[in-house]
N, C-alpha and C positions, 0 to 999 in steps of 0.2 A: 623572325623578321622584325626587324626595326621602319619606324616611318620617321622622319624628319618634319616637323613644320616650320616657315620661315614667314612669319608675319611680318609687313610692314604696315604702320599706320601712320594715315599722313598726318603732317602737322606744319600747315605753313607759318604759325608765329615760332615756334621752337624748334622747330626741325622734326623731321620724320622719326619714330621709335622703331627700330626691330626686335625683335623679341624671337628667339627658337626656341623647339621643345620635342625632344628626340625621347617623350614616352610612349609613344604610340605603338601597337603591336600591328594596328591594320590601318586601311585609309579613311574608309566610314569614320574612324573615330575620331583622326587626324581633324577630317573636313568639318565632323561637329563638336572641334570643338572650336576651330578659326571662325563658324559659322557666332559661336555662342561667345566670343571674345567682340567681334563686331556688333552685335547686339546689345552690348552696352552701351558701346557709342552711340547709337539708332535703333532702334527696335526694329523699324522696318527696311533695315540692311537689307539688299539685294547681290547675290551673288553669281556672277557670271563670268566666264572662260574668258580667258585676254584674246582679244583679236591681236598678236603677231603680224605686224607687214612681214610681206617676202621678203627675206634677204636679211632678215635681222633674228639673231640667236637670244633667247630667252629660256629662263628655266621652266621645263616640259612641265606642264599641269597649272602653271601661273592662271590664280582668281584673280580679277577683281572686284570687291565692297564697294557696292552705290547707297549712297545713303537716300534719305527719303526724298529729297529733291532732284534727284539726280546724280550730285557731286559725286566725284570718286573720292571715299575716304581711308582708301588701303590696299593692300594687295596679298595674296600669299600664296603655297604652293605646301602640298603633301608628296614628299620625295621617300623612297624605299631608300636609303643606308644599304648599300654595297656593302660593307665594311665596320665595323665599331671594335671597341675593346673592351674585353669584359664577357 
């Protein structure tokens, strides 16, 4: 079993970064290490499930990183790989 992670981190003077990282064997680890990527930014990153409106398609498990004020500083999602090669 593979996991996929797909970070974004916002950045509104240069534009948003993405970053994936398809070494993960489970989700726990996936989750800490997006957890432990955000916490450089902020120490005291907060971590919580995307509210979805109805009617709009996103990828299943999307977080979003609140930074210590509030802001939203990122997003991300630990996905299982259907599929890989190798």
């Amino acid at each position: 079993m593979r996991v996929l992670l797909i970070i974004v981190v916002f950045n509104f003077e240069t534009g948003s970064e993405l970053e994936t990282n398809q070494d993960f064997t489970n989700e726990p680890d996936c989750h800490a290490a997006a957890l432990s990527s955000f916490q450089e930014l902020d120490e005291a990153v907060q971590i919580r499930a995307m509210d979805i409106p109805e009617g709009q398609e996103m990828l299943e498990g999307t977080m979003i990183a609140y930074g210590e004020v509030g802001h939203e500083i990122g997003m991300y999602a630990c996905n299982l790989l259907r599929s890989w090669a190798g």
